[in-house]
C-alpha positions in Angstrom: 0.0 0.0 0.0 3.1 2.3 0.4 3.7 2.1 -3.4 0.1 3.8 -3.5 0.8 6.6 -1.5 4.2 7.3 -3.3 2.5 7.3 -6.6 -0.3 9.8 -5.1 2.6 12.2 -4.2 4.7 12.0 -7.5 1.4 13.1 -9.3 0.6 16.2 -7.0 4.2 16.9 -7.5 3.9 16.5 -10.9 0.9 18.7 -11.4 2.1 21.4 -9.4 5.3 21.3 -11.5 3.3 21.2 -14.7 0.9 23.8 -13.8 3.8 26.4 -13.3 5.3 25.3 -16.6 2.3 25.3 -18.1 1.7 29.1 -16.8 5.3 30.7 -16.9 7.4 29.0 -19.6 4.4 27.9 -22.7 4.1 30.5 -24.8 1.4 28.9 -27.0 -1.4 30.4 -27.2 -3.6 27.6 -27.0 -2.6 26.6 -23.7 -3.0 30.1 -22.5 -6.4 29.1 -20.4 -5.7 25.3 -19.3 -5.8 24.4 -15.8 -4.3 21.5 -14.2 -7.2 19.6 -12.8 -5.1 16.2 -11.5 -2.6 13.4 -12.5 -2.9 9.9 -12.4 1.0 8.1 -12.1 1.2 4.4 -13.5 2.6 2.0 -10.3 5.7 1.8 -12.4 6.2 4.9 -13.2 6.2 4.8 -17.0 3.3 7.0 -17.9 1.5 10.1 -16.2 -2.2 10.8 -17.3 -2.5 14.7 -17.1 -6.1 15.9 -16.6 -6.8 19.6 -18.1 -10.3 21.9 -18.9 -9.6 25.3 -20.4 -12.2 28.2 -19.4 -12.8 29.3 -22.9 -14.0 25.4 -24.2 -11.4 25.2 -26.6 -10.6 21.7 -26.0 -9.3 19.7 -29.2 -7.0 23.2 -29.6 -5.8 23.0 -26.3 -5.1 19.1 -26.5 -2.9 19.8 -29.6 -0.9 22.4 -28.0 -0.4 20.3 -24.8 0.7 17.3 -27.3 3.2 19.2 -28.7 4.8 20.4 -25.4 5.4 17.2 -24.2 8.5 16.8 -24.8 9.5 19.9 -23.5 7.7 19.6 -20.2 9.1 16.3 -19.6 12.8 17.2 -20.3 12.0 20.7 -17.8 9.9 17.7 -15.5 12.9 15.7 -15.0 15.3 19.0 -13.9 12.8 19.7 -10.9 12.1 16.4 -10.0 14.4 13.4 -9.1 13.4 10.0 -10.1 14.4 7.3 -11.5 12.0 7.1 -14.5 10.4 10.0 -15.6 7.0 9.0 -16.8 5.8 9.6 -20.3 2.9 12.2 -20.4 -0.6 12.0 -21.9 -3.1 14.9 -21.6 -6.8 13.9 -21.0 -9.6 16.8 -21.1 -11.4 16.2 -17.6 -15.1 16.3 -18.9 -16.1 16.6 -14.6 
């Protein structure tokens, strides 16, 4: 059950991290009005399911632009936090 709780921790990590990047270093503008909503970490570590919504409804746009930063927010991801594995990301719209 330990393993559970260190997951839960690496994902609020991660979405704090990835809201700040997100906020302060895109400078797409379809990614202008995401918000963070919560991440789901695999138990091995190998993927990260990012939950976003965007005030303005622009979803699909807001997906692509996310998509596209990847990368980039995984390389700036792995500088901030220390692990062994730095998961893959995946953004999900969070229809809630």
């Amino acid at each position: 059950m330990a393993n559970f709780a260190r997951t839960d921790r690496v994902g609020q990590q991660i979405q704090r991290e990835i809201a700040e990047l997100v906020r302060l270093e895109l400078n797409d503008p379809r990614v202008r009005l995401v918000t963070i909503t919560g991440v789901e970490v695999a138990g091995d570590y190998s993927h990260a399911k990012i939950f976003f919504t965007r005030l303005d409804g622009k979803n699909e746009e807001a997906q692509q632009g996310l998509d596209r930063a990847a990368g980039f927010l995984r390389s700036q991801l792995a500088r901030s936090i220390k692990l062994r594995i730095m998961p893959q990301l995946h953004f999900v719209y969070d229809a809630s």
